[in-house]
C-alpha positions as CSV (number, residue, x, y, z in Angstrom):
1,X,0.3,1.9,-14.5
2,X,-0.9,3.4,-11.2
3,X,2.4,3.5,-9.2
4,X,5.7,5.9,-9.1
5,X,8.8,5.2,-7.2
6,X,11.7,7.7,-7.0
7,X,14.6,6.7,-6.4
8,X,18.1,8.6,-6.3
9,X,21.6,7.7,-8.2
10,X,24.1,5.5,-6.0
11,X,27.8,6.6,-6.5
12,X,29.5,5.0,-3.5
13,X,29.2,1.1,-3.1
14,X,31.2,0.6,-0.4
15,X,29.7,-2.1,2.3
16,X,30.2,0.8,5.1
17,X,28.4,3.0,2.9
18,X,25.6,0.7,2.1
19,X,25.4,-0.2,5.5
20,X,24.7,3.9,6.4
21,X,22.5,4.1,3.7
22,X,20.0,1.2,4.8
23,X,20.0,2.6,8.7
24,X,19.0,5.9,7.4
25,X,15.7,4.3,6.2
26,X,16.9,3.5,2.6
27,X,17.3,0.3,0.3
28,X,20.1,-0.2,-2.3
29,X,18.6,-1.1,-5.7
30,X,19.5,-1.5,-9.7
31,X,17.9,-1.0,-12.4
32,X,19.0,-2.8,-15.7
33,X,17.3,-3.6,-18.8
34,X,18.0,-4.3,-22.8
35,X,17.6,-0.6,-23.3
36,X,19.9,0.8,-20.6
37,X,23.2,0.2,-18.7
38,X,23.0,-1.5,-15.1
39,X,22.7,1.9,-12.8
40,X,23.1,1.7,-8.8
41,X,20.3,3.5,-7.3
42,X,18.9,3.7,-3.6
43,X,15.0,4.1,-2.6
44,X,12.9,5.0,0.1
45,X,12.3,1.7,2.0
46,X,8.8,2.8,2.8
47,X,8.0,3.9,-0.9
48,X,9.6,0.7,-2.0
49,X,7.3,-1.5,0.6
50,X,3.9,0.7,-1.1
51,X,4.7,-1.1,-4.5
52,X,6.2,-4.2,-3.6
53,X,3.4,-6.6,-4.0
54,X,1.8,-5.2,-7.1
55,X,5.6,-4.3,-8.7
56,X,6.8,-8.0,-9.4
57,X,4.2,-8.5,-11.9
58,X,2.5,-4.8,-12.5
59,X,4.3,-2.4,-14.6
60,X,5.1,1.2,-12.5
61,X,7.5,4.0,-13.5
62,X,10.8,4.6,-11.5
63,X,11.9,8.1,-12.1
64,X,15.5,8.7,-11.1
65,X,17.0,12.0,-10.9
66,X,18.7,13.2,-13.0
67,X,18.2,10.8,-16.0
68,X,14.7,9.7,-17.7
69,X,11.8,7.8,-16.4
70,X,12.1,4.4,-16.6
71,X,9.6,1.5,-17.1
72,X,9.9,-1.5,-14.5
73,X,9.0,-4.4,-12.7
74,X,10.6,-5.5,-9.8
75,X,12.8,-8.8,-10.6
76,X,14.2,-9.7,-7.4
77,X,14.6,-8.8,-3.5
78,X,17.5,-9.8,-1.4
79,X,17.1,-10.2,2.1
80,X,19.0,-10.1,5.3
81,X,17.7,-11.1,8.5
82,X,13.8,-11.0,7.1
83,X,14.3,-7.4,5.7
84,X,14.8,-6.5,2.2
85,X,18.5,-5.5,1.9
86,X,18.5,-4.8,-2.1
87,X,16.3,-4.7,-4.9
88,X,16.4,-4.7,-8.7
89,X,14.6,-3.3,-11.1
90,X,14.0,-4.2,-15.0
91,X,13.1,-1.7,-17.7
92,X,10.6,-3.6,-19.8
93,X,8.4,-2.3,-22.9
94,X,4.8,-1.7,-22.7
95,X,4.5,-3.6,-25.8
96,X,6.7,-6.3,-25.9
97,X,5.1,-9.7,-23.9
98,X,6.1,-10.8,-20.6
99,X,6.6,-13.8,-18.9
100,X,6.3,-13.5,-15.4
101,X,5.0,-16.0,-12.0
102,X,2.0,-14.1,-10.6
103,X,0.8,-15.0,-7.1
104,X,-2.6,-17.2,-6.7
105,X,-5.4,-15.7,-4.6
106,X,-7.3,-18.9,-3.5
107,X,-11.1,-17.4,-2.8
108,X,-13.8,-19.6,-0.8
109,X,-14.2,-22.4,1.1
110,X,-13.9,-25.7,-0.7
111,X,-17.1,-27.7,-0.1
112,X,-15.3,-30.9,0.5
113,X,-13.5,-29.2,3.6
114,X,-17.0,-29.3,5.3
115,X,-17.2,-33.3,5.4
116,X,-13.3,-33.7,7.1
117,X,-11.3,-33.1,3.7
118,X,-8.1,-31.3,3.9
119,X,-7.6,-28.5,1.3
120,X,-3.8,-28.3,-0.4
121,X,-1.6,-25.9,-1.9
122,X,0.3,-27.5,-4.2
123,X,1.2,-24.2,-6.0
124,X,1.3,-19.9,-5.0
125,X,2.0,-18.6,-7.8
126,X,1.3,-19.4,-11.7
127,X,3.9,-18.6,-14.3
128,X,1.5,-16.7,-17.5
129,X,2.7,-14.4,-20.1
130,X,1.0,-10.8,-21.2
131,X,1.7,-7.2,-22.2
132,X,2.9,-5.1,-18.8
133,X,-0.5,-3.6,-19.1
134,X,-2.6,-6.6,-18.9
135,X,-0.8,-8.7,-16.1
136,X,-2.5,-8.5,-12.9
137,X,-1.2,-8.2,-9.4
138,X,-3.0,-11.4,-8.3
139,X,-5.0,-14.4,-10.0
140,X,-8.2,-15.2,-8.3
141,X,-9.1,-18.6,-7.9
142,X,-12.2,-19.8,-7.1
143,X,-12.1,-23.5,-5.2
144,X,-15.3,-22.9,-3.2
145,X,-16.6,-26.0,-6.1
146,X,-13.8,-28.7,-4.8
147,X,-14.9,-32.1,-3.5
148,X,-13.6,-34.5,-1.5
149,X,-10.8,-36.0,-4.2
150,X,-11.2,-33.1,-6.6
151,X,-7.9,-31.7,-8.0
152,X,-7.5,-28.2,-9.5
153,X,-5.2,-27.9,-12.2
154,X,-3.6,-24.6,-14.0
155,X,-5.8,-25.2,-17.2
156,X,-8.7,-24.9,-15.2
157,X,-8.1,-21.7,-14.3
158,X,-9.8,-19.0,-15.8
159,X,-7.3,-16.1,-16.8
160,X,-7.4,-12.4,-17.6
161,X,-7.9,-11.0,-21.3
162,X,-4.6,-11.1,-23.1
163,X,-2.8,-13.2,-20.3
164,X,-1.6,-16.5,-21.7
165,X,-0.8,-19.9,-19.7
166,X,3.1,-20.6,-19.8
167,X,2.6,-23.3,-16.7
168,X,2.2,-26.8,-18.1
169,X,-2.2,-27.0,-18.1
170,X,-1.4,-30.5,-16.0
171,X,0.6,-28.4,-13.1
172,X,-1.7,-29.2,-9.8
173,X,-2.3,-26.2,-8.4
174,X,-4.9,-27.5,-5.1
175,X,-6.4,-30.7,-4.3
176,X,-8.9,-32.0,-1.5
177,X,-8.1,-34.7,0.3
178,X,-9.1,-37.0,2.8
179,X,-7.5,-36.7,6.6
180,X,-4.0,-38.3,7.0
181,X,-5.7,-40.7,9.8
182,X,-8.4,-41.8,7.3
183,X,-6.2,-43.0,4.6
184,X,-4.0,-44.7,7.4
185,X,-6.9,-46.7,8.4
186,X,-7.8,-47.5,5.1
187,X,-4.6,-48.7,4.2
188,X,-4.5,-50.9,7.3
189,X,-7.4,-52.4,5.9
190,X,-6.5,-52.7,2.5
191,X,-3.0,-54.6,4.0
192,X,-5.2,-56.5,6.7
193,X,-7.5,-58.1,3.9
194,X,-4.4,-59.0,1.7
195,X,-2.6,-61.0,4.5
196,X,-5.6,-62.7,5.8
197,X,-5.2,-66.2,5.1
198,X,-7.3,-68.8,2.2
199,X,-9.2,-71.4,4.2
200,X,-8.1,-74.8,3.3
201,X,-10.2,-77.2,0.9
202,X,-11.2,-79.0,4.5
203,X,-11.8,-76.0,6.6
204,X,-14.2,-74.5,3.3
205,X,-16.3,-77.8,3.8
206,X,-16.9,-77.1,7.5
């Protein structure tokens, strides 16, 4: 747990005052969890931004004045014209499991790219399950081995020590394949040779 985000009790929640509180460089937030009562809180939208990526699968402690530390992970943003308008936090255990959707870091260049194949993303993120202390921030993904017609699926990924799969192992997560204009062509072809006609018994003697 590398990360600390302070954040201050919220008393008023009044739209004016949330409104004032966000244009002074602020974010409304909550924090809620099996082990404590909702709280409204506010943080610095800056120091919120510095743990943002890492905080909706990495454990970090929120320490909020007045009142003990508290383990999270950040469960959801709201948003508002493409900036984050609210936030909430949930107190988790370090030793209870957790199941959370970690974002896929595809790494390399997939070899059947280099003869005209077209790489997919049929899937960001991968849904897994670990202790707070063993879920990474990322998943990397190596696809530099993917052929033209190759498929990647979420069994064939390799995961981190104590992180388990809770994605079906049959979800596709990339696939390679050939242009859109080749697979046209081909399927003219394919339709082409089926509506050709038979040549009559007559015509096959000539």
């Amino acid at each position: 747990m590398s990360h600390t985000l302070t954040a201050e009790p919220r008393k008023d929640t009044k739209h004016s005052s949330l409104r004032k509180l966000r244009e002074s460089g602020r974010i409304p937030a909550v924090v809620y969890g099996s082990q404590t009562e909702s709280i409204p809180l506010s943080v610095d939208a800056k120091e919120l931004m510095k743990v943002a990526r890492t905080g909706r699968t990495e454990m970090f402690k929120l320490k909020v004045e007045g009142t003990s530390d508290f383990n999270v992970i950040i469960k959801d943003f709201q948003k508002k014209s493409g900036a984050v308008s609210h936030v909430d936090f949930l107190q988790i255990s370090a030793n209870k499991r957790l199941k959370v959707r970690v974002p896929i870091e595809f790494q390399g260049t997939a070899e059947g790219t280099k003869v005209g194949g077209v790489l997919q993303h049929l899937e960001t993120e991968l849904e897994v399950e670990g202790l707070p202390t063993d879920l990474p921030a990322t998943i990397p993904v190596d696809i530099t081995h993917l052929q033209m017609g190759d498929k990647l699926a979420a069994s064939d990924i390799k995961l981190p020590e104590g992180v388990t799969l809770v994605a079906s192992p049959e979800e596709l997560i990339a696939s390679v394949t050939a242009p859109r204009a080749v697979l046209q062509d081909e399927g003219e072809a394919e339709a082409e040779g089926d509506a050709a006609p038979e040549a009559s018994g007559e015509e096959a003697k000539e």
